[in-house]
C-alpha positions as CSV (number, residue, x, y, z in Angstrom):
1,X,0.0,0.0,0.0
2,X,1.5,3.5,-1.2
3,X,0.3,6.0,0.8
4,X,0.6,9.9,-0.7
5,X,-0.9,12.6,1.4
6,X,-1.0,16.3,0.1
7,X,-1.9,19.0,2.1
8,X,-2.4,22.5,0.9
9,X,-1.1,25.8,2.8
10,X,-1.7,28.8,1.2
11,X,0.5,28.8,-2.4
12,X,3.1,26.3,-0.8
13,X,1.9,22.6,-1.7
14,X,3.8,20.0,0.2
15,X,3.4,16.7,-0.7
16,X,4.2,13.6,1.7
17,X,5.0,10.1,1.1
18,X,4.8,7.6,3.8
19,X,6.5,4.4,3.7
20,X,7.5,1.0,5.7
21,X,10.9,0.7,6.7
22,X,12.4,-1.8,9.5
23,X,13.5,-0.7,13.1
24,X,15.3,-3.0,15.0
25,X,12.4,-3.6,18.1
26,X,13.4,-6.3,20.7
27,X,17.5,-5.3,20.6
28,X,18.0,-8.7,23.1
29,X,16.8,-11.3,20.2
30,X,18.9,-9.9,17.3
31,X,21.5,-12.8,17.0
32,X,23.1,-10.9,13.9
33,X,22.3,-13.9,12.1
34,X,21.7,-11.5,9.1
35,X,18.7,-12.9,7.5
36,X,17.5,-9.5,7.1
37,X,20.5,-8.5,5.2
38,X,20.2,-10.9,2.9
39,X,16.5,-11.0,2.3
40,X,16.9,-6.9,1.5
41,X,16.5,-6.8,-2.4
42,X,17.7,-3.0,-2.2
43,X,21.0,-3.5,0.0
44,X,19.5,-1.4,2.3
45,X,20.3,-3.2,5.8
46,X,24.0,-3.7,7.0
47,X,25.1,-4.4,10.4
48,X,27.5,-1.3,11.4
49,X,29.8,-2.0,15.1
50,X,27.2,-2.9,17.5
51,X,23.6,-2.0,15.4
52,X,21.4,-2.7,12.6
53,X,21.8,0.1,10.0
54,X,19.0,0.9,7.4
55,X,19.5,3.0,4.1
56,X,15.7,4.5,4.3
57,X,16.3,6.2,1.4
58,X,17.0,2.8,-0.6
59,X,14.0,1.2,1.6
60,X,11.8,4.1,0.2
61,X,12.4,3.7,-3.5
62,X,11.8,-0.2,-3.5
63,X,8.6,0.9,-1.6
64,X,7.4,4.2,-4.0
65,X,8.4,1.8,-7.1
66,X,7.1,-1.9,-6.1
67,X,4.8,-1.4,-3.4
68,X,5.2,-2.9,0.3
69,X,8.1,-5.2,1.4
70,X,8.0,-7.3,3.8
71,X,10.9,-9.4,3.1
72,X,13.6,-8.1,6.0
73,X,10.7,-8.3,8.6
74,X,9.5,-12.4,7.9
75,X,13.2,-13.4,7.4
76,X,13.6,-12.6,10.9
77,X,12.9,-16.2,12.9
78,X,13.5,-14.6,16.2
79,X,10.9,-11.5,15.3
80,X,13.2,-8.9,16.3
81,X,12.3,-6.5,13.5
82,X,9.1,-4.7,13.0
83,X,7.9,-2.4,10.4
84,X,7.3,0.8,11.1
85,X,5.8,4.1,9.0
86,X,8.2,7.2,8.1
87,X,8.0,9.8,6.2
88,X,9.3,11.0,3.2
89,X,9.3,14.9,3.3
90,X,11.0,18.0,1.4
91,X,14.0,15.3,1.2
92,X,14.1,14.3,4.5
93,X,12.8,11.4,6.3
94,X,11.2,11.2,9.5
95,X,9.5,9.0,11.7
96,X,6.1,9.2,11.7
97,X,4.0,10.3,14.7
């Protein structure tokens, strides 16, 4: 589901696209088996020195191009990774509220 959200203020449009990306939840059951990392099509999840790292940029264009992925999120046996909404906003993305 692609969700695009356009609100009007005045002559200044802004437009706002929200999309799934992975968050690391239940930090105690990551093993750093990296089943996430290798069921990312995009490349967008590497381990860095002690976390999981996600390119949310590279999450967002898989998810504005092709629709939801789920694929980092059910590779993970242990559930540690949930999905969670951000947005996509005058180049910057944010967590959404």
């Amino acid at each position: 589901m692609i969700v695009d959200s356009t609100s009007y203020g005045g002559d200044d449009t802004e437009t706002v696209k929200k999309f799934l990306s992975p968050v690391l939840k239940i930090i105690p059951a990551c093993h750093k088996c990296r089943a996430c990392v290798h069921a990312c099509r995009e490349y967008a999840i590497v381990f860095g020195l002690s976390d999981l790292e996600v390119d949310r940029k590279k999450c967002a264009t898989r998810y504005f191009k092709n629709g939801e992925c789920i694929d980092c999120a059910a590779a993970c046996h242990l559930g540690a990774i949930a999905l969670e909404w951000f947005e996509f906003k005058n180049g910057k993305i944010i967590p959404c509220d």
